[in-house]
N, C-alpha and C positions, 0 to 999 in steps of 0.2 A: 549431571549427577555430582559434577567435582562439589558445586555452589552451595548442594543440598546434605552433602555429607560435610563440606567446611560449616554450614547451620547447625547442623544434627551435633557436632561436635563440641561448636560453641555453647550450645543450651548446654551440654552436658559437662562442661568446666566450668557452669554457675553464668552465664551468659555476662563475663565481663566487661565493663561498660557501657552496661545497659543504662542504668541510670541517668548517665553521663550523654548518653545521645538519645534519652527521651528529652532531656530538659537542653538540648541543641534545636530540637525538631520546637519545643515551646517556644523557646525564644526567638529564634526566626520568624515565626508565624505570627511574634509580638512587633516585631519589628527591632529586634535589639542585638543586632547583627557582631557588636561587639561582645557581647557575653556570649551570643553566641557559637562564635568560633572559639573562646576559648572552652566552651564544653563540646566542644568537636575533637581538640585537640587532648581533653582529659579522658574521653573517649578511645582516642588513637593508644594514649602510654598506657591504658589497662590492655589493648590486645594491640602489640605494635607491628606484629605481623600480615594485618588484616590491610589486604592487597588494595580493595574498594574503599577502604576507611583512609587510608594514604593518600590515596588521589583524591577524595573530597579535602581532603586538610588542605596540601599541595594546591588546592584551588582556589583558599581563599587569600593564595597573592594575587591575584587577577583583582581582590578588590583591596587592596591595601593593608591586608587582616593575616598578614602572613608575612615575614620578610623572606625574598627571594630566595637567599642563600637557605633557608630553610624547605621549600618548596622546593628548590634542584636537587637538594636532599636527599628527599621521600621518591624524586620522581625516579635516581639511580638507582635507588634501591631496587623501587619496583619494578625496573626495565631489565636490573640484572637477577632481579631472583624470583620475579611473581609469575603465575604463569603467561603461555603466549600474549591470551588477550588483553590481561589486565597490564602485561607489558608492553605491549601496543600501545595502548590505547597514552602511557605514561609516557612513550618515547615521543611519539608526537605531542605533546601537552609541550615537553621539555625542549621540544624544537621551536615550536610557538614559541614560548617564552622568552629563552636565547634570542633569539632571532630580535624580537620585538625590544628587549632591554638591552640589550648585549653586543647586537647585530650580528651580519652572516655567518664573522669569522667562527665567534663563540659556538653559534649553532650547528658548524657544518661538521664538531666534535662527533655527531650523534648521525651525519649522513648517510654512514656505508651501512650501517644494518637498519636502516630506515630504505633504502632501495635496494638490500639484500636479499629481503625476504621477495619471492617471486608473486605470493599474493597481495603486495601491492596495490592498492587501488589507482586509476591512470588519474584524478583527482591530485591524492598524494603522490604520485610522481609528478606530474605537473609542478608542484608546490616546494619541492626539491631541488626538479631544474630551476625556479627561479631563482629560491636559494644559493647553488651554486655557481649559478653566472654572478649572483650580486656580490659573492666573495671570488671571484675572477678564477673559479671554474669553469669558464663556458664551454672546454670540449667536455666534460661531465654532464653537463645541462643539455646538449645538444643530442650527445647519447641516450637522455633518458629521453628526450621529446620525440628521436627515432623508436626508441622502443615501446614508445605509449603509441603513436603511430602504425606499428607495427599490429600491436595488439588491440587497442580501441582508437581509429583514426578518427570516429565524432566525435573527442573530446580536443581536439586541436582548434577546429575552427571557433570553439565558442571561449578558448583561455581569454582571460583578461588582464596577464599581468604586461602590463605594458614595456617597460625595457626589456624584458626579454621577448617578447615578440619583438621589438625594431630587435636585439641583437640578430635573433633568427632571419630577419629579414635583408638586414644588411650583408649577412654571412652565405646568403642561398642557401642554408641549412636548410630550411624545408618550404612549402609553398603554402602562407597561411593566407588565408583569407581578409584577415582584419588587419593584416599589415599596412594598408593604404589608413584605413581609420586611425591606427597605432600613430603612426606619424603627424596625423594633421593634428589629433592632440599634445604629442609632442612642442612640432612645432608654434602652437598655440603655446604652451606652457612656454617657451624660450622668451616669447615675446614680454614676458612683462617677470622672467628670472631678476631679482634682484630688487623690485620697485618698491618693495614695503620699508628696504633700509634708505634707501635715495628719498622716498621721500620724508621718513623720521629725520632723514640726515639735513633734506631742504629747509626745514623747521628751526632748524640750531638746536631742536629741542622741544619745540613751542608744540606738545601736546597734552590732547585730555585721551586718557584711558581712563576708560567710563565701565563697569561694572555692570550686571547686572543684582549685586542685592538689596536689600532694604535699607542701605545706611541712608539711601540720597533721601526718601520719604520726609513729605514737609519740609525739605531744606531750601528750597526755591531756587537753589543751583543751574539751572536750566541756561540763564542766559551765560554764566560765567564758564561752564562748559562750553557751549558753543564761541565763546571768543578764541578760543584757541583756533592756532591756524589746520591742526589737524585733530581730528575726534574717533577715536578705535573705542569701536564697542563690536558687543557678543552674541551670537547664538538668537533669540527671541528678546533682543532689548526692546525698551519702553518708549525709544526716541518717536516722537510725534508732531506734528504742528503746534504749537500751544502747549507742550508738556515746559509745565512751572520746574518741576523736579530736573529731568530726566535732557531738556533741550530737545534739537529738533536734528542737529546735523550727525551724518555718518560719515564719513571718508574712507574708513579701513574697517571692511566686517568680516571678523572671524566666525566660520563659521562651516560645519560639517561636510561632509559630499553630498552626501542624502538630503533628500525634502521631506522625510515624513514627520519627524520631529522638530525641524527649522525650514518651514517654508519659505520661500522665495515672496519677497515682499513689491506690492505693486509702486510703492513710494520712490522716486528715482536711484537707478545703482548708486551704489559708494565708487568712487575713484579706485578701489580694488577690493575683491574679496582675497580673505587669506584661507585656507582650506586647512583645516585640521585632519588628520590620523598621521600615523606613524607608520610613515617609508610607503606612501601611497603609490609610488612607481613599481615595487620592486615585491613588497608583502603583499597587498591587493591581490585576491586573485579576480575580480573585478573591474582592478584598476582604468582601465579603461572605459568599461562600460559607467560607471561612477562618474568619470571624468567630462564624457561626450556632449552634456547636455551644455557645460558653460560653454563648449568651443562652437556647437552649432548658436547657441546664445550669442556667443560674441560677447563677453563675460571677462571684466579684467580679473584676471587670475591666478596667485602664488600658492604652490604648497609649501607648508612649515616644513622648513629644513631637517633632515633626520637628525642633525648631529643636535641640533636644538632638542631634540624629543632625548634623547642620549643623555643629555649633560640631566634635564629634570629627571627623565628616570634613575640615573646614578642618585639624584638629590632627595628625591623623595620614596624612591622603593615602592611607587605607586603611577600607574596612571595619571598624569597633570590634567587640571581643568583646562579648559577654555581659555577665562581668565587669567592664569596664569600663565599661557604658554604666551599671548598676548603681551601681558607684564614685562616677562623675560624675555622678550626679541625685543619690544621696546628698548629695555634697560643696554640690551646689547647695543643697538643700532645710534641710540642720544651718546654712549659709552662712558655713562657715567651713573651716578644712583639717580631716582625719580624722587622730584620734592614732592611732598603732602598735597600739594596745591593743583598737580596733575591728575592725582590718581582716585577716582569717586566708584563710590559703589560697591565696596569691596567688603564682603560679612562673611570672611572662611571662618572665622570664627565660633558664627552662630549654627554651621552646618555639622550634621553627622551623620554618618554611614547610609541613615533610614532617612532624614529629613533635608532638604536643600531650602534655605529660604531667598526667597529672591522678591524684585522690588513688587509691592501688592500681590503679593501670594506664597503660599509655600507648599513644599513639594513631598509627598511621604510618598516611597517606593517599596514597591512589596520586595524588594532584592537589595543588596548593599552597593551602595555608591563605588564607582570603581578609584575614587580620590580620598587619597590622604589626607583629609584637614585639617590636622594637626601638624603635619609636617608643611603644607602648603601655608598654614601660618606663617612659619618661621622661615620658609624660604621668602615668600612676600617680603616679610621685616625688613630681610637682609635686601632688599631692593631698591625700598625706599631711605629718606635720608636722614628721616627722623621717624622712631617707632610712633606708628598713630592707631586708633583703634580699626580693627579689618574684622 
């Protein structure tokens, strides 16, 4: 009733911002994501009290169309004056958030009336405790994982956030099931902690970071790429037998948890895959299960360091590519800028929000990209040692 008298309401002070979020809903549908949120947001300032109109704005930093600082904004607002649900629903966006840009510390601002409220889901408490252990609350984490026990004890055996199962495991805190699996992933992850800078560092230098866009097309680059002693490439690259462009070798493949999007290639492993998301031990509520398959595989295996995910999300206020987190641990590990000579494939340039072009093909998404390319420009630049075209 509240939803249909705030409607009845609206129509009846001339439904302001109507306009304004027919031609958000056009353009989205166009694909033109950036005009389109800023008629979401000229929407928002004709009724800026409208609780649902907040949290769509507030959303689109998840794709680079929003800066943060403005997103944490909208979400305080709405957590401290809109009602229950829509304050709910804002205070978890804004724990997400933090958490993911920010890390624990930032997040665990918003902890205590996030497992205050006693309706709770054992879901979102689960997702709390992990939070609190990863900011070295663990008797807080330990507490709520007794009280989701307490109250829904099926949702223990199937968590996935992997350090904090081994904490609970090491602690006797409680008796999970997947503790024995928690570790052997672990374990597996220690075994090759560290090997993407050793062997950048074995190199002196002597790498190709190879791209996936369109610049390499017709350049016949192939064999000059593969001279290098090491070759990092991405996600669904081109590399093949007989690729003129693209060459033939992988050494270091960056590249997701998931296989639905970048399957598993029958062509022999790389010397290591690197694992993309952000804070895969600890935000994951997955973790685990995501992880399982390279250890039963026997899989050389690094995840990209969180602080690394930290420094680009400070840098870009967006979500980083692939290519770029690549880029950036390189840059870190040679410790010096990359010559033009190393670096192929690289068109952030040519991409936007709707379109990705990459090598023989390009990509239109009915959603907006969750990368900055505009700013992943300019961080690029600053990588390499002379501006070239990307």
């Amino acid at each position: 009733m509240r939803k249909i008298g705030q409607t009845v309401r609206w129509w009846m002070e001339g439904a302001p911002g109507r306009l304004s979020r027919k031609r958000y809903v056009r353009l989205y549908q166009q694909g033109q994501f950036e005009e389109a949120a800023l008629a979401l947001r000229q929407a928002l300032e004709a009724t800026p009290d409208d609780a649902q109109l907040m949290l769509q704005v507030a959303n689109l930093s998840r794709f680079g169309l929003l800066p943060l600082e403005e997103a944490l904004s909208l979400l305080r607002r709405i957590t401290t004056k809109a009602p229950h649900a829509a304050a709910r629903q804002a205070l978890v966006s804004m724990i997400n958030l933090l958490w993911e840009r920010r890390g624990a510390d930032a997040a665990m601002e918003w902890f205590a009336p996030l497992v205050g409220d006693e309706k709770t889901t054992a879901r979102l408490l689960l997702r709390a405790a992990a939070l609190a252990h990863e900011a070295g609350e663990t008797r807080k984490a330990f507490d709520l994982l007794n009280r989701v026990g307490h109250n829904d004890p099926a949702a223990l055996p199937s968590m996935g956030y992997l350090d904090l199962i081994l904490a609970v495991a090491d602690d006797g805190a409680a008796e999970l099931p997947q503790a024995g699996r928690a570790r052997a992933v672990a374990a597996h992850l220690s075994r090759f902690e560290g090997t993407f800078t050793q062997m950048i560092a074995g190199t002196a230098g002597h790498v190709a970071v190879v791209a996936n866009g369109p610049s390499l097309e017709g350049l016949a680059l192939g064999r000059t790429i593969d001279s290098h002693q090491l070759v990092v490439r991405f996600n669904n690259h081109a590399a093949k037998p007989g690729s003129a462009d693209q060459g033939e070798r992988t050494n270091i493949w960056f590249r997701p948890t998931e296989f639905t999007h970048v399957p598993m290639r029958e062509a022999p492993a790389p010397e290591l895959m690197a694992l993309t998301g952000c804070n895969i031990r600890n935000r994951y509520s997955n973790g685990l299960q995501v992880l399982e398959p390279y250890v039963h595989a026997e899989l050389p295996v690094e995840l990209v360091p969180k602080e690394l995910y930290a420094r680009l999300f400070a840098a870009l206020d967006a979500s980083p590519s692939a290519g770029l987190i690549g880029l950036a641990w390189t840059h870190e590990a040679v410790g010096r800028k990359l010559s033009p000579a190393q670096v192929f494939g690289y068109s952030l340039g040519r991409n936007t929000s709707a379109v990705s072009h990459y090598y023989g093909k390009r990509h239109t998404s009915s959603w907006p990209s969750r990368h900055n390319w505009q700013a992943e420009h300019s961080l690029f630049q600053s990588l390499i040692s002379e501006v070239i075209s990307a």
